[in-house]
N, C-alpha and C positions, 0 to 999 in steps of 0.2 A: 166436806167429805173427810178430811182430816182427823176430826173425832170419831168418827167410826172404824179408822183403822188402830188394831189390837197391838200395841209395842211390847207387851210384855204378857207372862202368862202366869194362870193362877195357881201355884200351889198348894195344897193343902196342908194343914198342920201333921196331918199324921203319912205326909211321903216320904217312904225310904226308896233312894234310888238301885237300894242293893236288889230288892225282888223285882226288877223289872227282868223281864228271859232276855240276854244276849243274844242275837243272831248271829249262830256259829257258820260261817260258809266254808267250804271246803277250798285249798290252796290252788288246787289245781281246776278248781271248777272255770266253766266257760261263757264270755261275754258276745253279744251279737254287734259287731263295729261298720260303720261304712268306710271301704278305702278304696285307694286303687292299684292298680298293679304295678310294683316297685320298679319292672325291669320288663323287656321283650320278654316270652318266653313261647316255646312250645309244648302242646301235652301230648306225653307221650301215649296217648292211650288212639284216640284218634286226629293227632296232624295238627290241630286247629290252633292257630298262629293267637299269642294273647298280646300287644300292645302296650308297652308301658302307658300309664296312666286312665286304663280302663278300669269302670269304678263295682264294685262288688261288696254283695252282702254278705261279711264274713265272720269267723268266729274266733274268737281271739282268747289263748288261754298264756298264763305264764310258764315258762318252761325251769323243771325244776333240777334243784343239783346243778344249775351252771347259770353263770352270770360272769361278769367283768367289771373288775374294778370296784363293786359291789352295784354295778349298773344292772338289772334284770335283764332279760333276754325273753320276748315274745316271741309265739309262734300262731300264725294264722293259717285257718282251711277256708279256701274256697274253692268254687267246682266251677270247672269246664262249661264256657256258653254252648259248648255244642254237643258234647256226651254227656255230662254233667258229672267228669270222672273229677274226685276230691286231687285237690291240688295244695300243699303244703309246705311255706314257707318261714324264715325265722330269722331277729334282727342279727344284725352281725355286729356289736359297738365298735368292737376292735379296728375293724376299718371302715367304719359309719357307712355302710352297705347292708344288704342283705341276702341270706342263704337259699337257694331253693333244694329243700331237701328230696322230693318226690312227687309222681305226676307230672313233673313238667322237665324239660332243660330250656336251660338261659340261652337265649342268642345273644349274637355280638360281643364276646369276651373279647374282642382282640386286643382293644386299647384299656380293659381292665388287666388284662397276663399282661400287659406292655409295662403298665404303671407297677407291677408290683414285683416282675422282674426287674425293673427298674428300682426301685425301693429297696430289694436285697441286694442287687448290686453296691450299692451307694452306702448300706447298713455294713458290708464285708469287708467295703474299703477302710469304712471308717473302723470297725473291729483291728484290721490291718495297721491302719497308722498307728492307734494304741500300742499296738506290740511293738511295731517297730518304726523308731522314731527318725532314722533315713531315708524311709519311704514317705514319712510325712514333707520331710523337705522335700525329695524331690518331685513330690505331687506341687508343692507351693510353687517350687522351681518352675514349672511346666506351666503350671496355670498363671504365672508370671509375665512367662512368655509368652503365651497366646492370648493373653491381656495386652503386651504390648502390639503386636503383632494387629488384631482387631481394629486399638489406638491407628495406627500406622495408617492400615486401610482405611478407616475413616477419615484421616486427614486428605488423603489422596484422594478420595474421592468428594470432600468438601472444594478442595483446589480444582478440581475439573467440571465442580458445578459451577465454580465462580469465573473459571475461564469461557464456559460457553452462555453465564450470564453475560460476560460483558461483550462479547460480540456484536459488532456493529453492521447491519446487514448491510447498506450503504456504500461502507467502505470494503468491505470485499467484495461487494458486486466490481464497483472500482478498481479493485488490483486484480483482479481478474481478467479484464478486459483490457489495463494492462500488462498481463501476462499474454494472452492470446497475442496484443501487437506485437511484442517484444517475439513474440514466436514464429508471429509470419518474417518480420524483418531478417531474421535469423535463417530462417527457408529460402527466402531469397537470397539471401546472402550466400547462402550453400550453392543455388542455383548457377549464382552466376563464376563461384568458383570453377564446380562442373564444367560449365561452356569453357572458361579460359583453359582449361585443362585438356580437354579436346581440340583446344585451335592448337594448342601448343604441340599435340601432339600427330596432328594432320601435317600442320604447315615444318613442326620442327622450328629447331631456334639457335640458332647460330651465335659465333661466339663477338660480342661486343655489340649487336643488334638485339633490340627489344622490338616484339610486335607492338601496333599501337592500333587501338581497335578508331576506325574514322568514322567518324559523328558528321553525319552527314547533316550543312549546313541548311537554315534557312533559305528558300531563294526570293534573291534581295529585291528589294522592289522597285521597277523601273520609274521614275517621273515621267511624268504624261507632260511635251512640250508642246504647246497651246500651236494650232496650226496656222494660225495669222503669222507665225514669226519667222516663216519659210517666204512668203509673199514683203516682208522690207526688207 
């Protein structure tokens, strides 16, 4: 099969490639593209909610007198699944996003205006430190500090993982229970202050005399004398 495919083509001795007609197309003419939908959006025409990544047959032209960076900048129509109202949007290089010009509004900007509030914030400071080079220290100053500070808490908090790694269940079960006795002995010991304290104060306590609380003895045990030894 090899041979029958043509690598090369036939010229004729007398071609000029100058009379061949150019095909002029126009700069702004327009392309049929498949994509899908950059971003949420809604149309404003009738309500109907569009889904990022919904996929559409559209038309894609370049947009002219404006680019970036010498980057081009496209703009695409396509229409509405449910009115079929034309909906028109265009790249944005500048912030690797895209524009929706019309027909539609964008949902969810919150954390896009978040990001780029953020972005001028961070651009004004930096403008700031340029001009004035005491503000640049005392930003280092600060972010020094709460560098250190971060450091600090992390250590603090590495030592109190390593203190309740080492816990040994065990052993505080154990001092626990001895804590508990040590606590009743303690109760008791109050207890019986208490009572001495009310004898002392019932009975009164005179001078050179101590009470003495009487412990009442065993009672002692009689021997049993064998009864033959009454009879010799």
């Amino acid at each position: 099969m090899s041979e029958r495919k043509v690598l090369n083509k036939y010229y004729p001795p007398d071609f000029d490639p100058s009379k061949i007609p150019r095909l002029r197309l126009p700069k702004d003419r327009q392309y049929t593209v498949r994509l899908m939908a950059p971003c949420n959006m809604k149309c404003t025409t009738c309500g109907e909610y569009i889904y990022k990544g919904k996929k559409f047959n559209a038309r894609k032209e370049t947009v002219q007198n404006e680019e970036y960076l010498g980057i081009k900048i496209f703009r695409f129509y396509i229409k509405c699944p449910r009115c079929l109202a034309e909906i028109t949007f265009k790249t944005d290089p500048e912030n690797a996003d895209y524009i929706v010009e019309h027909g539609a509004t964008r949902n969810f900007q919150a954390l896009k205006l978040a990001e780029e509030a953020a972005a001028k914030e961070a651009k004004e400071i930096e403008e700031e430190e340029k001009n004035n080079p005491m503000k640049l220290l005392e930003n280092r100053t600060q972010a020094s500090k709460q560098e250190m500070e971060l450091m600090e808490t992390l250590e603090e908090l590495k030592d109190l993982n390593q203190r309740h790694a080492k816990v040994d269940i065990n052993n505080l079960l154990t001092t626990r229970q001895i804590d508990k006795q040590q606590q009743l002995i303690d109760e008791i010991k109050r207890q019986e202050e208490e009572d001495e304290a009310v004898i002392r104060s019932v009975f009164g306590k005179s001078e050179g005399k101590t009470i003495k609380r009487i412990v009442e003895d065993e009672e002692e045990e009689v021997e049993e004398t064998p009864i033959m030894n009454y009879f010799l």
